[in-house]
C-alpha positions in Angstrom: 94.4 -87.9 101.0 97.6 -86.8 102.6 98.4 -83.5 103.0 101.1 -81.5 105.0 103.3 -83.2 107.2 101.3 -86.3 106.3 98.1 -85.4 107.6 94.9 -85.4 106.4 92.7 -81.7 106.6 88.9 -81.8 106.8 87.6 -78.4 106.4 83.9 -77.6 107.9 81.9 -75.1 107.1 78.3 -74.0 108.5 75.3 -72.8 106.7 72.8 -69.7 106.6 74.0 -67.1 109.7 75.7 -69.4 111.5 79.1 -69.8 112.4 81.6 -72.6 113.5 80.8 -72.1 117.4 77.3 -73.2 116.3 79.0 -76.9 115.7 78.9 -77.5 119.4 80.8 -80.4 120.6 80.4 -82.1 117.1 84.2 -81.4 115.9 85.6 -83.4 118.8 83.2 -86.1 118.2 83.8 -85.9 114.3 88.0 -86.1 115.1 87.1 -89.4 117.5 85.6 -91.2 114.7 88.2 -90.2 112.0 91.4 -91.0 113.8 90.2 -94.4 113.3 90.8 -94.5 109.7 93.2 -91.3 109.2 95.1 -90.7 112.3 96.7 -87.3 111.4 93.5 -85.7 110.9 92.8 -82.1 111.5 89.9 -79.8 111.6 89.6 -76.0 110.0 86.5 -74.4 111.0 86.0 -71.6 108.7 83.3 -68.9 108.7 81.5 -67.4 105.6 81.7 -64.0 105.5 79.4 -62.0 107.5 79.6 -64.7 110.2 81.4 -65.9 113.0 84.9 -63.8 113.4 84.1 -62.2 109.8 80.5 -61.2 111.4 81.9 -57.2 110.2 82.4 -58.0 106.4 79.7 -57.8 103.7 78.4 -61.1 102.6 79.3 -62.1 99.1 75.4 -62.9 96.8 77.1 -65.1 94.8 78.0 -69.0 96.7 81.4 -68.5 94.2 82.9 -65.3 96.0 82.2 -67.4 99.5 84.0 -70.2 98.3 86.8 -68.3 97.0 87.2 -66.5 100.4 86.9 -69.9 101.6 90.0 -70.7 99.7 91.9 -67.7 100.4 91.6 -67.9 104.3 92.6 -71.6 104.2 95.9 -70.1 102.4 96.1 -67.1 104.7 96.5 -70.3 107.4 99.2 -71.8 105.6 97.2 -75.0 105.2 97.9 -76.7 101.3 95.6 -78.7 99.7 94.3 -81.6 99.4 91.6 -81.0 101.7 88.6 -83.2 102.8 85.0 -80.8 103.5 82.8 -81.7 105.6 79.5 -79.2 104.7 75.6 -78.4 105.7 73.2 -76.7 104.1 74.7 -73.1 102.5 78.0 -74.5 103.4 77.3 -77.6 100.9 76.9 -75.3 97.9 80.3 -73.8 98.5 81.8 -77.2 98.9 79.3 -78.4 95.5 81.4 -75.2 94.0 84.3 -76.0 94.8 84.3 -79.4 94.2 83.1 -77.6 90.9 85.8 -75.4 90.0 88.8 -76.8 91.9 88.4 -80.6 91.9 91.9 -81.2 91.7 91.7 -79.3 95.7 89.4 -81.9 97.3 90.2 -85.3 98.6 86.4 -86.1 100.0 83.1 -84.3 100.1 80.7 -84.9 102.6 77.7 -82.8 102.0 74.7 -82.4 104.8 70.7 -81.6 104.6 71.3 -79.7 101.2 69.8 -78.6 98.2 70.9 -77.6 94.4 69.6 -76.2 91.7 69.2 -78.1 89.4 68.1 -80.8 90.8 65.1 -80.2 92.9 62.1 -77.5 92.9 62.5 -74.2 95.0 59.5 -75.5 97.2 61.5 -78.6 98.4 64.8 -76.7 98.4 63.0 -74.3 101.0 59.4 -75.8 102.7 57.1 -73.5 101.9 55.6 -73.9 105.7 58.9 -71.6 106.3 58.9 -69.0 103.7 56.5 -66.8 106.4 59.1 -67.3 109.5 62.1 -66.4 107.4 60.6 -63.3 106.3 59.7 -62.4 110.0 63.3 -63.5 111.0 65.1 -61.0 108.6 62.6 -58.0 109.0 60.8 -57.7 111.8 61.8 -56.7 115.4 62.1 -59.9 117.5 64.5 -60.0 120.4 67.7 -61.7 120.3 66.4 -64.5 122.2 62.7 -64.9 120.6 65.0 -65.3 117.0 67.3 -67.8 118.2 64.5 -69.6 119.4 62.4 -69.6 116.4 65.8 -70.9 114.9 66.2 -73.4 117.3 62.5 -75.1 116.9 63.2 -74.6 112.7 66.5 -76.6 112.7 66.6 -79.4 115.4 64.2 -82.2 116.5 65.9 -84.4 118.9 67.5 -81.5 121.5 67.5 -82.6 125.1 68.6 -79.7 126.7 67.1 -77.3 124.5 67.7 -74.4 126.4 71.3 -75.0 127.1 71.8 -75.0 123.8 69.4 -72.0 123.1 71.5 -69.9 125.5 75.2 -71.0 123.6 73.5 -69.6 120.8 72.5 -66.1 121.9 76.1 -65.8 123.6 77.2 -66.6 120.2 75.0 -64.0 118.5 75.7 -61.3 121.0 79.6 -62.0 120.7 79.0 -62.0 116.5 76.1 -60.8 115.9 74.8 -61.3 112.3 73.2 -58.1 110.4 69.8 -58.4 109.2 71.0 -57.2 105.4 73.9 -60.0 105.8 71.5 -62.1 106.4 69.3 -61.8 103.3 72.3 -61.5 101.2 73.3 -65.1 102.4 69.7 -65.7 101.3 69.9 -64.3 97.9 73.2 -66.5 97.3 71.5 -69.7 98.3 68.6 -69.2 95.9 70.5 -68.0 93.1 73.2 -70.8 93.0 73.4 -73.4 90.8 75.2 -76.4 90.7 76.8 -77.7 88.1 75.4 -80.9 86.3 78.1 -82.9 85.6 79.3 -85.6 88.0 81.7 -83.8 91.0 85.1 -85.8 90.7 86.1 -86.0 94.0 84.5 -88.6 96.2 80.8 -87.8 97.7 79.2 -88.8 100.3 75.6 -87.2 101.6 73.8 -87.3 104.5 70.3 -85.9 105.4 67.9 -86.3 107.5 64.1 -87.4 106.8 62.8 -85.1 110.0 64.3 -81.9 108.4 61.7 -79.3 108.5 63.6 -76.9 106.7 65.0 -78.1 103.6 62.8 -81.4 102.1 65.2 -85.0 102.2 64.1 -85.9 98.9 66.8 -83.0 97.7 70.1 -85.1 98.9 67.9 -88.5 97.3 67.9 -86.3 93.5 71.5 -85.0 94.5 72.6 -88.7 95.1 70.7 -89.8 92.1 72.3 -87.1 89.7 75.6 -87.4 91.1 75.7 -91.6 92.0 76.6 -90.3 95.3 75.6 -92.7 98.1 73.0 -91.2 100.7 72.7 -92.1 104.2 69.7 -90.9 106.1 68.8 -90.5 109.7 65.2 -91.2 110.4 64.0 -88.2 112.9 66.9 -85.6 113.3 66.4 -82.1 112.1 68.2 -79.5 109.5 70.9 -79.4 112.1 71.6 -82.9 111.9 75.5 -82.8 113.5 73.8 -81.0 116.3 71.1 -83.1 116.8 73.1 -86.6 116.3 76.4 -85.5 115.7 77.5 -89.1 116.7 75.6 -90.6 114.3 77.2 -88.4 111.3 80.2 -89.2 112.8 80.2 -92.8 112.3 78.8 -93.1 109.4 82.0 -90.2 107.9 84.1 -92.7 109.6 82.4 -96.0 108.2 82.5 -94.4 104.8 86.4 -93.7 104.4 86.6 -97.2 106.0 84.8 -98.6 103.3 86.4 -96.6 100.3 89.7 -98.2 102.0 88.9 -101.7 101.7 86.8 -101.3 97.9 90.4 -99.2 96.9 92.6 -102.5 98.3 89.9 -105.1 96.8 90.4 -103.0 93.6 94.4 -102.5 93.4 96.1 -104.2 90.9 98.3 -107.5 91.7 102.2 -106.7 92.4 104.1 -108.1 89.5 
């Protein structure tokens, strides 16, 4: 899993409208945890287009075009593969694509709260409780606040400051603010993708949460099942489960590699 200079890339990527600011303190947390096992790891934080610092270019309706701009910005960087992705929701399709197309790229896969065609039914995929918000998120008139808000209580369970958080986000929004027809073409990728049947080569891991509201757990268990990925899940946090108990992702990332280290030693042949 080395990469330039002998260090090890883990690329994250966000999900529907959101951005990496939107990780929060997670990508410190997340390097704590890996330095353990790999300590010249890095983080990229990329946004899809339409969000984040790309917030002014049309969003691609096809999860391949965001992955391939995906690619392209990680070369613009100068950063080589093999890289590690670390992925939620919309962001775990373009990693599931990748993973896909350019397996010889990837190193590692962790994949968060997601969903693939496939695997599961379009009323787990998206809970049908929130087919009615989404549609009043992307067409009707609702402040900047009042939509961030309705995001908020959508995606987390387990906030303690809720409001500190709700305020990063609208500072995020109002520094890149997301267009309403990005938005539904973001929308129109995720439901149209789908993933490929066969096995993903690189390794897999998946984590979810059984208190998402948004997306239905039992779509990582028929990913895991599919794939013979293992699934770890977290009891009570939300759709944004890194922002909710980003510590607890982290460890469990970090418990993983350790584990795939000492099954790969256990499993090397004998010196001669």
């Amino acid at each position: 899993m080395e990469g330039q200079g002998g260090g090890q890339t883990w690329v994250l990527l966000r999900g529907l409208t959101r951005e990496s600011a939107h990780w929060g303190d997670f990508p410190a947390r997340l390097l704590r945890a890996l330095r353990i096992q790999q300590p010249r790891a890095r983080l990229e934080l990329l946004d899809l287009p339409g969000n984040g610092d790309k917030h002014r270019q049309s969003s691609p309706t096809h999860v391949e075009d965001m992955m391939e701009d995906c690619r392209a910005e990680l070369r613009r960087r100068g950063v080589p593969p093999p890289y590690q992705l670390l992925a939620m929701s919309l962001g775990a399709m373009v990693a599931s694509e990748w993973a896909s197309r350019y397996p010889g790229e990837l190193s590692a896969i962790v994949l968060i709260n997601t969903s693939l065609r496939p695997f599961s039914a379009f009323f787990r995929r998206l809970r049908p409780s929130n087919y009615w918000s989404l549609l009043m998120l992307s067409l009707t008139r609702l402040s900047l606040r009042q939509r961030e808000a309705k995001v908020l209580s959508m995606t987390t369970r387990l906030q303690q400051q809720p409001e500190r958080v709700l305020e990063d986000w609208v500072s995020i929004q109002r520094r890149h603010p997301v267009r309403k027809r990005n938005a539904l073409r973001q929308l129109l990728a995720a439901a149209r993708y789908r993933a490929s049947v066969a096995k993903p080569e690189p390794p897999m891991l998946l984590l979810c949460s059984q208190g998402d509201s948004l997306v239905d757990w039992r779509c990582s268990q028929a990913i895991s099942r599919a794939w013979g990925a293992p699934l770890r899940l977290h009891a009570r946090a939300g759709h944004d489960l890194p922002l909710d108990d980003g510590e607890w992702v982290a460890r469990n990332v970090a418990d993983w590699l350790h584990v795939r280290e000492v099954v790969g030693q256990t499993t090397a042949p004998m010196p001669l």
